[in-house]
KOLZANU-534698 format. One line per 4 residues: number of its first residue (from 1); their letters; for each residue z, x, y of N, C-alpha, C. Coordinates in steps of 0.2 Angstrom, whole numbers, plus 5000, padded with zeros to 4 digits. Layout:
KOLZANU-534698
NUM) A) Z X Y Z X Y Z X Y | ...
//
This chain:
KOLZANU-534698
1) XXXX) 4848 5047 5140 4852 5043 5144 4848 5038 5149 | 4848 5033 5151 4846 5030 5151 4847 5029 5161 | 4845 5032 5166 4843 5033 5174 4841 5027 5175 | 4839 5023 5173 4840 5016 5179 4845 5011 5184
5) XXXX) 4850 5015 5183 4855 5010 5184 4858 5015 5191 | 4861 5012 5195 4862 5014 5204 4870 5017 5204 | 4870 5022 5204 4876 5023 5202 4882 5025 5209 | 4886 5021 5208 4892 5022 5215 4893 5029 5218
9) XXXX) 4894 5031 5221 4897 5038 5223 4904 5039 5222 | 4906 5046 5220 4913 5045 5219 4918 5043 5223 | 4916 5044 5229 4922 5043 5235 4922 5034 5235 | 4917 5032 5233 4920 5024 5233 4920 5022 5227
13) XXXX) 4923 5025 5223 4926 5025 5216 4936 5027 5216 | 4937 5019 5216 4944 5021 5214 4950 5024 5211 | 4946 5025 5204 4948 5031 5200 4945 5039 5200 | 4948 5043 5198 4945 5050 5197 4940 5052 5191
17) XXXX) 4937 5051 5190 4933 5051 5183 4936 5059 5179 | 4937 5063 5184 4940 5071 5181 4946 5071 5178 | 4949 5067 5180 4957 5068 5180 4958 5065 5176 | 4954 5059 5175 4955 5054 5167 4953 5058 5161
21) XXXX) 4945 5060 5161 4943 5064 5156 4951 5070 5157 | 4952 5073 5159 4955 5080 5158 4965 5076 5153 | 4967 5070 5158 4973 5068 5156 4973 5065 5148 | 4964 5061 5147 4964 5059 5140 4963 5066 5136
25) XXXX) 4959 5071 5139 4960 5077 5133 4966 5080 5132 | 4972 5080 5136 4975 5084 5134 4983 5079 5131 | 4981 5072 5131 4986 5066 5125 4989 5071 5117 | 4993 5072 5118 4995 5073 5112 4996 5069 5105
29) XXXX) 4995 5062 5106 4997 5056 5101 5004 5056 5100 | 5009 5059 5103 5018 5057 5101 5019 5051 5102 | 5011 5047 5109 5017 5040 5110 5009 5036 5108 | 5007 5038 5104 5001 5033 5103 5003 5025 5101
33) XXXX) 5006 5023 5103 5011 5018 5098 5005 5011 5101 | 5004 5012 5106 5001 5006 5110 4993 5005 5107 | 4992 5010 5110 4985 5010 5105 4983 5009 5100 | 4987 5011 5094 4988 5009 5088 4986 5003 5087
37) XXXX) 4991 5001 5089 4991 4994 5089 4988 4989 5089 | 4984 4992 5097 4979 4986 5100 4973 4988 5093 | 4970 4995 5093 4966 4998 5085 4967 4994 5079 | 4973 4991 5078 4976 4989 5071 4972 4981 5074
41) XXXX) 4974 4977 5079 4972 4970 5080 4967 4970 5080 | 4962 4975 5084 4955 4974 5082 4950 4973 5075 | 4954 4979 5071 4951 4982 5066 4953 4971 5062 | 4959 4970 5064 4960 4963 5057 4954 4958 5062
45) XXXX) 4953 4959 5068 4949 4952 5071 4941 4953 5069 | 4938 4961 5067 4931 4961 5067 4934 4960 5057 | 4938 4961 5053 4938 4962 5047 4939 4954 5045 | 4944 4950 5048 4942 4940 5048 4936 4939 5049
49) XXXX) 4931 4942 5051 4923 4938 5051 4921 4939 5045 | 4921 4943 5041 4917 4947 5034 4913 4946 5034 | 4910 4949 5039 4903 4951 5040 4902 4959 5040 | 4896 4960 5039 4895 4970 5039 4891 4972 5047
53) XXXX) 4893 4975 5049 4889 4979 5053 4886 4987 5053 | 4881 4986 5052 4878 4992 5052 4878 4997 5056 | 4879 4998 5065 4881 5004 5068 4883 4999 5072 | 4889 5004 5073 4897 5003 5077 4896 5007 5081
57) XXXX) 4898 5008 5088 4900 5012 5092 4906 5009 5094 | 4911 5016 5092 4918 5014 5091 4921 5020 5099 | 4926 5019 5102 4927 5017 5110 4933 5016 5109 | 4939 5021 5108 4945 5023 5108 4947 5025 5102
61) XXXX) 4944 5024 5095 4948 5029 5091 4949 5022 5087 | 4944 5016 5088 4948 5010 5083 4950 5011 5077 | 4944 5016 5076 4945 5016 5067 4940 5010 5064 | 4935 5006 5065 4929 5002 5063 4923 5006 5060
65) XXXX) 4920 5006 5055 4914 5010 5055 4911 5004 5054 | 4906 5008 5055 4897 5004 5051 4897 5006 5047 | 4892 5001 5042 4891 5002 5034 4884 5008 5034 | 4881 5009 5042 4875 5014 5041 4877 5020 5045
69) XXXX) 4879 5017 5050 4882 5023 5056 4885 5020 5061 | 4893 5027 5062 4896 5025 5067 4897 5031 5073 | 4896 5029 5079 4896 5032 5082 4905 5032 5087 | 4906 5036 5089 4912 5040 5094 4909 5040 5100
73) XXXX) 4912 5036 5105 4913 5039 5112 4919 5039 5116 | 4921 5048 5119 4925 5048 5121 4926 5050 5128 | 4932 5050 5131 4930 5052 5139 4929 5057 5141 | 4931 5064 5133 4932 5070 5137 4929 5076 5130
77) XXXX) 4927 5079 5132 4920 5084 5129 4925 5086 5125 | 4931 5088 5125 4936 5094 5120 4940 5086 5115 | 4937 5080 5115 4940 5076 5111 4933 5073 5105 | 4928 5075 5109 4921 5074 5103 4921 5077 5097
81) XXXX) 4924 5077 5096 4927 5080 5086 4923 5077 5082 | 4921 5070 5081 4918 5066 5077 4914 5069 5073 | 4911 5066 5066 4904 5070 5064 4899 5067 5069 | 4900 5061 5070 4896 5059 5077 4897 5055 5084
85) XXXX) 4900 5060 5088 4902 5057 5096 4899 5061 5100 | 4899 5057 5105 4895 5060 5111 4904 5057 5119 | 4903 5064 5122 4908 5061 5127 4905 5056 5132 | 4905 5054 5135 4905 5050 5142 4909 5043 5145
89) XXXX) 4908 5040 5150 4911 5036 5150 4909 5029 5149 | 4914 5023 5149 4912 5016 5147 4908 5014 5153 | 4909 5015 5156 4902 5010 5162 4899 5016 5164 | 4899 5020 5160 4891 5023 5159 4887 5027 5154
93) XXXX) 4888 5022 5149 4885 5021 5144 4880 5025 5142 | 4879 5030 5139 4873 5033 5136 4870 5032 5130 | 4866 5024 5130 4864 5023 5125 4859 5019 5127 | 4853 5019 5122 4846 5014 5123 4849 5007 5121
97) XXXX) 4844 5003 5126 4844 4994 5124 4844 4994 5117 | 4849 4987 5114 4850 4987 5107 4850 4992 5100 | 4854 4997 5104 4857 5000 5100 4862 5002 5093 | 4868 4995 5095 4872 4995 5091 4872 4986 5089
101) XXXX) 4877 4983 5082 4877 4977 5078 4884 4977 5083 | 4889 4983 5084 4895 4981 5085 4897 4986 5088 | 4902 4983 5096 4904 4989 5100 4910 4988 5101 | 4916 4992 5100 4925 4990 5098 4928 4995 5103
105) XXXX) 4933 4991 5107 4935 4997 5112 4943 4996 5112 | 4947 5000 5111 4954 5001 5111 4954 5005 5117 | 4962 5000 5120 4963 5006 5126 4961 5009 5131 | 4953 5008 5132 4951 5013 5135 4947 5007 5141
109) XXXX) 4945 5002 5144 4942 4997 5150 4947 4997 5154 | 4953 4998 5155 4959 4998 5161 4957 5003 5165 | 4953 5010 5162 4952 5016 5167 4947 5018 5169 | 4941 5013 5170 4934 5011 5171 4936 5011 5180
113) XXXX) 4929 5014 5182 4930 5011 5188 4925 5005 5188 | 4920 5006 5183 4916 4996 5185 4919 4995 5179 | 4923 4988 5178 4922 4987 5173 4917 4979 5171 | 4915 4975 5177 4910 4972 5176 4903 4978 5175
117) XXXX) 4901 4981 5176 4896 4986 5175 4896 4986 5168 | 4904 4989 5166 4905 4993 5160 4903 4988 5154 | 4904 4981 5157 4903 4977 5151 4896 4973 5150 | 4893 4975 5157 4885 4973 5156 4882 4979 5152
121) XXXX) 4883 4986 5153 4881 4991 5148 4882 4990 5141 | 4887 4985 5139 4889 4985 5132 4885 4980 5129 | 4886 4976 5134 4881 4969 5133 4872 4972 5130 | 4871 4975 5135 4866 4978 5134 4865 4983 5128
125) XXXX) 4868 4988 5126 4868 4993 5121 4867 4988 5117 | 4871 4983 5115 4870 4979 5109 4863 4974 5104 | 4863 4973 5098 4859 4971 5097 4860 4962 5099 | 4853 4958 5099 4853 4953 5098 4860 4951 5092
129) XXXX) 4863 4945 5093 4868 4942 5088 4872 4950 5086 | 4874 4953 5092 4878 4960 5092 4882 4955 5095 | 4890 4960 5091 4898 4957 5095 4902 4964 5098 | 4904 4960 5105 4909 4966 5106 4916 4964 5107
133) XXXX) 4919 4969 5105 4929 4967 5104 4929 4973 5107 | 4938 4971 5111 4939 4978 5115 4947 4974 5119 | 4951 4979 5117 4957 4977 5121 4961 4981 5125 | 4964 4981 5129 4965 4984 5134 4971 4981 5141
137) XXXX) 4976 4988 5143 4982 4986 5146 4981 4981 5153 | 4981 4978 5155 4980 4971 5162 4986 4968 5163 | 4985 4965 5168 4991 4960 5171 4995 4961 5172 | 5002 4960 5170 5008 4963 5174 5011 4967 5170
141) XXXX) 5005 4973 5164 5010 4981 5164 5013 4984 5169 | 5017 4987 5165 5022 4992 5170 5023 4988 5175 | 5026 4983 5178 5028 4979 5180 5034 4982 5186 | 5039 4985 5180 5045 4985 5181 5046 4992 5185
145) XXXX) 5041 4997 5183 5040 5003 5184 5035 5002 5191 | 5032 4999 5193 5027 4999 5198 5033 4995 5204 | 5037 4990 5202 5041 4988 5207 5047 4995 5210 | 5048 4997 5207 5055 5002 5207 5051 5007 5211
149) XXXX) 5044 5011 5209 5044 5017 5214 5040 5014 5217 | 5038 5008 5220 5036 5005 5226 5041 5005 5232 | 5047 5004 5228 5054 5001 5234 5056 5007 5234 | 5056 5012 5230 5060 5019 5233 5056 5024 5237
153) XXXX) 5049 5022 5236 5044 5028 5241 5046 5021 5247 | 5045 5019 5248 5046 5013 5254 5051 5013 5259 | 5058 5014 5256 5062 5016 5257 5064 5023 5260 | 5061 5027 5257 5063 5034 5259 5057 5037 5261
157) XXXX) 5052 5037 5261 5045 5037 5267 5043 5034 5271 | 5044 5025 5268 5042 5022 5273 5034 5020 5271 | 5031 5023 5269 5024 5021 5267 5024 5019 5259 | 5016 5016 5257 5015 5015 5250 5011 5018 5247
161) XXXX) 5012 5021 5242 5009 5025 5239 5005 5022 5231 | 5001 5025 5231 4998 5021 5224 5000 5027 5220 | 5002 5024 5212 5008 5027 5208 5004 5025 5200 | 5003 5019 5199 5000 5015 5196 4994 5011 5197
165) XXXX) 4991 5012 5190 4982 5010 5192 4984 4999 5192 | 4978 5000 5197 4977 4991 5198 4976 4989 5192 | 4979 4983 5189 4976 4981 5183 4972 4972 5184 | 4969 4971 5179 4965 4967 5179 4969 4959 5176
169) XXXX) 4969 4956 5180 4972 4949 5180 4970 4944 5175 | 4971 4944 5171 4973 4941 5165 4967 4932 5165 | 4970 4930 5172 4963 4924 5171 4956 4927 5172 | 4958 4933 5175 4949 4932 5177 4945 4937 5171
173) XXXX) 4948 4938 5167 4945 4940 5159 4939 4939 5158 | 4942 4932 5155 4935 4927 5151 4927 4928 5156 | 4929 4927 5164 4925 4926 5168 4922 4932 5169 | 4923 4938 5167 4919 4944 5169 4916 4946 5163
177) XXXX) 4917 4941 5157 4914 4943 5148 4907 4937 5152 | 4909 4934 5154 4904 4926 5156 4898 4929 5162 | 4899 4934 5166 4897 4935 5171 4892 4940 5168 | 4894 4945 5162 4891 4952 5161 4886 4948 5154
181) XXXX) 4885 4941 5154 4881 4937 5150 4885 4936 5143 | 4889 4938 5141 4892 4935 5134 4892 4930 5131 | 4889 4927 5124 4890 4923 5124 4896 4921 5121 | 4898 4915 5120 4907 4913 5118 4912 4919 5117
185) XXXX) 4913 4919 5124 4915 4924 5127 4924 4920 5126 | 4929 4923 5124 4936 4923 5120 4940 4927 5124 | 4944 4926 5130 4948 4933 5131 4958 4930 5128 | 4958 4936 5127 4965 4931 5126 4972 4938 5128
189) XXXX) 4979 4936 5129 4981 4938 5131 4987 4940 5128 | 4993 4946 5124 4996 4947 5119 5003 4953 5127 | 5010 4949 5124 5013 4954 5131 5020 4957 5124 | 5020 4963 5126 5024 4969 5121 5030 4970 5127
193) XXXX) 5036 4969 5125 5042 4971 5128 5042 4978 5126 | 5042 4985 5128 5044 4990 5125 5050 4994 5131 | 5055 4993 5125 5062 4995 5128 5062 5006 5129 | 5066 5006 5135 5069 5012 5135 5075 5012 5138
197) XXXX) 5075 5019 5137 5084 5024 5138 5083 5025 5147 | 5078 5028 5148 5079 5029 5157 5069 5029 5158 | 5070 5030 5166 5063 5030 5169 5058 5035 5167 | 5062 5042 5164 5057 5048 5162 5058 5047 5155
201) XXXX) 5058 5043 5150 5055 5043 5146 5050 5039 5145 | 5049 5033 5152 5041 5029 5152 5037 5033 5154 | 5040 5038 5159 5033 5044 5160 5033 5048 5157 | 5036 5052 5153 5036 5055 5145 5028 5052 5140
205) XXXX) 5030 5046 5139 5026 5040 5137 5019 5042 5140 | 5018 5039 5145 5012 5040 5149 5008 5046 5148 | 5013 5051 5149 5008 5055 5150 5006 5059 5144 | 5007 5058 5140 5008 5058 5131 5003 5056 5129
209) XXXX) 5001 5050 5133 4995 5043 5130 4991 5047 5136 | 4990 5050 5141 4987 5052 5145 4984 5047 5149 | 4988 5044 5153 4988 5038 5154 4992 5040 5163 | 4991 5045 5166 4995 5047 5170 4990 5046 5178
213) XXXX) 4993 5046 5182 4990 5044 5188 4982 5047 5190 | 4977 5041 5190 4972 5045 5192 4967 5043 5197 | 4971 5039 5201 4969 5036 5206 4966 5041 5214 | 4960 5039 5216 4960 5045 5222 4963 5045 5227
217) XXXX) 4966 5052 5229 4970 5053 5234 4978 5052 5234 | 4977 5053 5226 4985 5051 5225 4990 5057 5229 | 4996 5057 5229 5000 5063 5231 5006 5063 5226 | 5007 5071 5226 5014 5072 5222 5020 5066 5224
221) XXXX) 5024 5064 5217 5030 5062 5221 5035 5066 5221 | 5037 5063 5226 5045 5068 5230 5050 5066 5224 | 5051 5073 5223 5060 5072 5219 5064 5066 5221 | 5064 5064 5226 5070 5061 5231 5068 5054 5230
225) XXXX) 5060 5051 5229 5061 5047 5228 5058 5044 5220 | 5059 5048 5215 5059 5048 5209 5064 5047 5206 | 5071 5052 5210 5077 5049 5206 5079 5041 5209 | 5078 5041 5217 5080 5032 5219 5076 5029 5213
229) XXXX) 5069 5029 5214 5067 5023 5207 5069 5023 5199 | 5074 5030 5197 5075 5030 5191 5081 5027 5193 | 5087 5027 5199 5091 5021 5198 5091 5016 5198 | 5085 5014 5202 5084 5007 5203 5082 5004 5194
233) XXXX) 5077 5010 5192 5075 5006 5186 5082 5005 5180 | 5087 5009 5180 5092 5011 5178 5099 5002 5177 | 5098 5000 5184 5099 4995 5186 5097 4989 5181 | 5093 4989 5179 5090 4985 5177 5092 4983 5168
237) XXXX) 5095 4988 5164 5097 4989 5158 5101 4982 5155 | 5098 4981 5149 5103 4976 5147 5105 4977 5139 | 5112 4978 5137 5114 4983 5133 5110 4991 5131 | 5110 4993 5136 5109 4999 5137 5101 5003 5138
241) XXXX) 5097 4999 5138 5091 5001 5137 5086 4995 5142 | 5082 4997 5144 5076 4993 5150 5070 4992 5147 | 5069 4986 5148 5063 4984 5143 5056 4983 5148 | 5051 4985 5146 5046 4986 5152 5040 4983 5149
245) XXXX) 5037 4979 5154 5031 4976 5149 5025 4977 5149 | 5021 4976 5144 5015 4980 5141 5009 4973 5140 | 5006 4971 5145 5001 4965 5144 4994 4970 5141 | 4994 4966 5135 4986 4968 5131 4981 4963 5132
249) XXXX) 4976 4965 5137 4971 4958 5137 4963 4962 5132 | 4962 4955 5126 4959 4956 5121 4953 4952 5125 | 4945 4955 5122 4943 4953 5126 4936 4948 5119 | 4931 4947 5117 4926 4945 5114 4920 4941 5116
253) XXXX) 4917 4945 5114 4909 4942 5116 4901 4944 5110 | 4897 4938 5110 4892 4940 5109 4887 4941 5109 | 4881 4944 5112 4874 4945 5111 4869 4941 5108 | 4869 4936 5112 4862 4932 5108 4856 4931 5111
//
């Protein structure tokens, strides 16, 4: 592993790094549906080049091999299953300069606490004429669900609570592919309406995908005001169901 790099302290790190590893090991896949997904688009955007790459480092379960070796990186020690993964996390990469032809990420840069770090580590893992793909939830998901229990802890406490992780702004993409050195750096931006019956089966969802709050210093929510938010979300239904929105921002870059 590779010690030259200055690394943050936890306390000024806006995620948990424990609680991610712990909530990604313990995802069941009943609500994999998102990930899949974004795994299936990536798999056709490196499979459109028809080109070969010889080692992959694969970064959420894309499902991409190399024709020589692929490697697994996951966030949590009890998901290293692979004949070859190692756990750790994205912006802190355990691997020597020019490592891999191709680094593929599903899913997994939303949960990063650097993710300009994370992508100059990728940059660098890579070989010369190495490409990285990786897509991941930004811009205005859970939308709907971030409004609703904003207004109802607001309302019944009086204070704001963080509920939902910050997502990453959809213009400023391209320019942290540009900044971590990419070249012809591509981000692009895909939004998924996914409908529900009420507000605990989006966090059903969640936390299914292990995807559950893991921001520091979070606190429990009050019953009192998870039922207001599931009215307020409730309000919202058109022919029966509340549609909530899922921004995937796709990211591309290359190593020259």
């Amino acid at each position: 592993m590779d010690r030259s790099q200055t690394l943050a302290p936890a306390a000024a790190e806006p995620f948990d790094r424990a609680a991610r590893r712990q909530q990604r090991g313990r995802a069941d896949g009943t609500a994999d549906f998102l990930r899949a997904a974004i795994a299936a688009e990536l798999v056709d955007r490196v499979q459109a080049l028809d080109r070969k790459f010889a080692q992959v480092l694969d970064i959420g379960r894309t499902g991409i091999t190399g024709s020589d070796l692929t490697v697994a990186l996951e966030p949590s020690p009890q998901m290293a299953i692979e004949p070859i993964s190692v756990a750790g996390d994205e912006d802190r990469l355990p691997f020597a300069e020019s490592s891999f032809d191709l680094i593929a990420s599903a899913a997994a840069l939303h949960g990063v606490n650097d993710l300009p770090g994370a992508l100059i580590q990728a940059r660098r893992a890579l070989r010369p004429d190495g490409l990285f793909v990786a897509g991941f939830f930004g811009g205005t998901s859970l939308s709907e669900l971030r409004a609703d229990l904003l207004a109802a802890e607001v309302e019944l406490t009086g204070r704001v609570a963080g509920r939902i992780l910050p997502m990453v702004d959809t213009d400023m993409a391209a320019g942290l592919l540009q900044r971590a050195g990419f070249a012809d750096p591509v981000a692009e931006v895909d939004t998924i309406m996914v409908r529900y019956d009420d507000i605990f089966a989006v966090l059903r969802d969640l936390r299914a995908m292990g995807e559950g709050n893991i921001l520091h210093g979070r606190a429990p929510l009050r019953r009192d005001v998870l039922a207001d938010a599931a009215r307020r979300f409730a309000a919202r239904a058109e022919a029966g169901r509340i549609a909530v929105t899922v921004q995937v921002i796709y990211l591309t870059g290359w190593r020259r």
